[in-house]
C-alpha positions as CSV (number, residue, x, y, z in Angstrom):
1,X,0.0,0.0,0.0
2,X,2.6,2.3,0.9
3,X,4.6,1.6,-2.4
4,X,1.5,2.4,-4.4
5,X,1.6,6.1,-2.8
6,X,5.4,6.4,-3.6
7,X,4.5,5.4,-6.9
8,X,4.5,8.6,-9.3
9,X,1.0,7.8,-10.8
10,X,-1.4,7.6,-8.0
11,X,0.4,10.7,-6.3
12,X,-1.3,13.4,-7.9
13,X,-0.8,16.9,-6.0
14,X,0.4,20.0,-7.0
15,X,4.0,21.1,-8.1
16,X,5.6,24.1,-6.2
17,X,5.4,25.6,-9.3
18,X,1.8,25.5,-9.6
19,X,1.0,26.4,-6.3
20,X,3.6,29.5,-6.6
21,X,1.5,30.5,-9.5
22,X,-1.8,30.2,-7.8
23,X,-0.4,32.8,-5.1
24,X,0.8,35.3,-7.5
25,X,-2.7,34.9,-9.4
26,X,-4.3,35.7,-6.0
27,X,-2.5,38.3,-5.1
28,X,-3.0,40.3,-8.5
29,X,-6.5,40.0,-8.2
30,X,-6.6,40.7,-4.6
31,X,-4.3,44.1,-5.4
32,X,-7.2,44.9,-8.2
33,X,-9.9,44.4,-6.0
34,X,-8.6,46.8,-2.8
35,X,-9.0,50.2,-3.8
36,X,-12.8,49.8,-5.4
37,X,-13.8,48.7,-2.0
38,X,-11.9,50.5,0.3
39,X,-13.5,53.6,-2.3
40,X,-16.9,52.1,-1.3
41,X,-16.2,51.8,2.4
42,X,-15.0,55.7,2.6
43,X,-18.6,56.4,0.2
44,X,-20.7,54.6,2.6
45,X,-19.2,56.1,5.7
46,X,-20.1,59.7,4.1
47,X,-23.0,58.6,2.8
48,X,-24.4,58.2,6.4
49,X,-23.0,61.5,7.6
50,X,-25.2,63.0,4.9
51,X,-28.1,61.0,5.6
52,X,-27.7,61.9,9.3
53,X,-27.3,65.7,9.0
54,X,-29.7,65.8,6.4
55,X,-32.5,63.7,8.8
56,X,-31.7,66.6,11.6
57,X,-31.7,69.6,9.9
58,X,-35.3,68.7,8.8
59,X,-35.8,67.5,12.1
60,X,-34.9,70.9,13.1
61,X,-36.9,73.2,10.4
62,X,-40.0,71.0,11.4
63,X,-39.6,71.7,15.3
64,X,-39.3,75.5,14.8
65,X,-42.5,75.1,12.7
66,X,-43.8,73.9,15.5
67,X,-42.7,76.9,17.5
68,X,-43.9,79.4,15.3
69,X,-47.6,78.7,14.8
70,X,-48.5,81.5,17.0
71,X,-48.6,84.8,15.3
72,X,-46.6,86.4,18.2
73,X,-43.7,83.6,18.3
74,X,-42.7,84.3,14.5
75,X,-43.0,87.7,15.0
76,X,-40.3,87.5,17.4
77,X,-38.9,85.1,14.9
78,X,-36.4,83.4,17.7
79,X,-34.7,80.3,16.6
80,X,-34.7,77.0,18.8
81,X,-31.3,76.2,20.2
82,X,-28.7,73.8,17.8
83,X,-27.5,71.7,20.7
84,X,-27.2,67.9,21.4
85,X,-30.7,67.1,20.2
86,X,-29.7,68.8,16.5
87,X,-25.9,67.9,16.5
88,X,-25.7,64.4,17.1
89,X,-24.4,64.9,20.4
90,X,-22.0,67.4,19.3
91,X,-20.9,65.2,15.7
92,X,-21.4,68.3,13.9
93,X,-21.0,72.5,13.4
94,X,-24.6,73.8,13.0
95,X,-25.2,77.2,11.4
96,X,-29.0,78.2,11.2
97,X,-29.5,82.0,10.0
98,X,-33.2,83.6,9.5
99,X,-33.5,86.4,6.8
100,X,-36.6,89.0,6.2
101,X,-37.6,88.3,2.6
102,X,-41.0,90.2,2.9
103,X,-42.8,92.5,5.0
104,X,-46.4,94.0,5.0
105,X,-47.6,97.9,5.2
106,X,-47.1,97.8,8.8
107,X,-43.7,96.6,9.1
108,X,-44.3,92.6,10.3
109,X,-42.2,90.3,8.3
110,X,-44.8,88.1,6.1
111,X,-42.4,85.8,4.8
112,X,-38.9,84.6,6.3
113,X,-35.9,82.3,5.1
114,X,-34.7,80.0,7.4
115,X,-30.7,78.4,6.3
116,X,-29.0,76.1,7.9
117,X,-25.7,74.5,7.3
118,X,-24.4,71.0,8.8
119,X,-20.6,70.7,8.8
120,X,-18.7,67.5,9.9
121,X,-15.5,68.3,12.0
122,X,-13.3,68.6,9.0
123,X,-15.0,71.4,7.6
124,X,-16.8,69.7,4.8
125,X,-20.1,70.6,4.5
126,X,-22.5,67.9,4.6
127,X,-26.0,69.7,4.2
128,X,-26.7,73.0,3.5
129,X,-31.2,74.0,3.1
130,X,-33.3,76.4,3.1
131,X,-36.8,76.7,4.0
132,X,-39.5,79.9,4.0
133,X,-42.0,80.1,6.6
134,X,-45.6,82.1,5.9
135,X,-46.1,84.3,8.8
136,X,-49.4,82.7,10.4
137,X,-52.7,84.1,9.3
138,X,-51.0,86.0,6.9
139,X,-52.1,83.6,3.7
């Protein structure tokens, strides 16, 4: 039995050769395939930043709807607070900035423009909208 493995026809393996080939195949295609996914893995990280900031600055225009339904509130026209709630715990620079765009004969802004910016620590900016709020009882 033993002299049957020894003998070179019922060994059949691989030749260092052919394994040595095998590697270097691998490793081209491994080298190919790296940067496509390590692109994809940096895309889907910012991807979710953007998701994220985008998910709370609407969060944020639709809770200072909320605070201006009374006429006397926008009139005031004073924003809600950017903290923890509207940051992600401090994940990201908020800018929000309100602007007059129209006013009525007696002097009450009608119409007002509410920006705001998301930044991620770096600088990049990952959402920047706007949205214009109807003074109430004005329409």
């Amino acid at each position: 039995m033993f002299r049957d493995l020894l003998n070179k026809k019922y060994c059949r393996g691989y030749s260092l050769i052919e394994l040595m080939m095998a590697v270097l195949f691998f490793g081209i295609v491994a080298v190919a395939l790296s940067p496509p996914i390590t692109n994809s893995m940096y895309l889907t990280f910012d991807n979710k930043n953007i998701n994220s900031a985008n998910n709370l600055a609407k969060t944020y225009l639709r809770d200072l709807q909320d605070s201006w339904k009374i006429q006397a509130d926008y009139d005031q026209g004073t924003l809600i607070n950017a903290g923890n709630e509207y940051t992600d715990n401090g994940n990201y620079n908020v800018a929000v900035n309100s602007q007059a765009l129209e006013t009525n004969g007696n002097g009450n802004v009608i119409l007002r423009r509410i920006n705001i910016v998301y930044k991620d620590s770096d600088g990049n900016t990952l959402c920047d909208i706007y949205y214009d709020y109807n003074r109430p009882g004005s329409i």
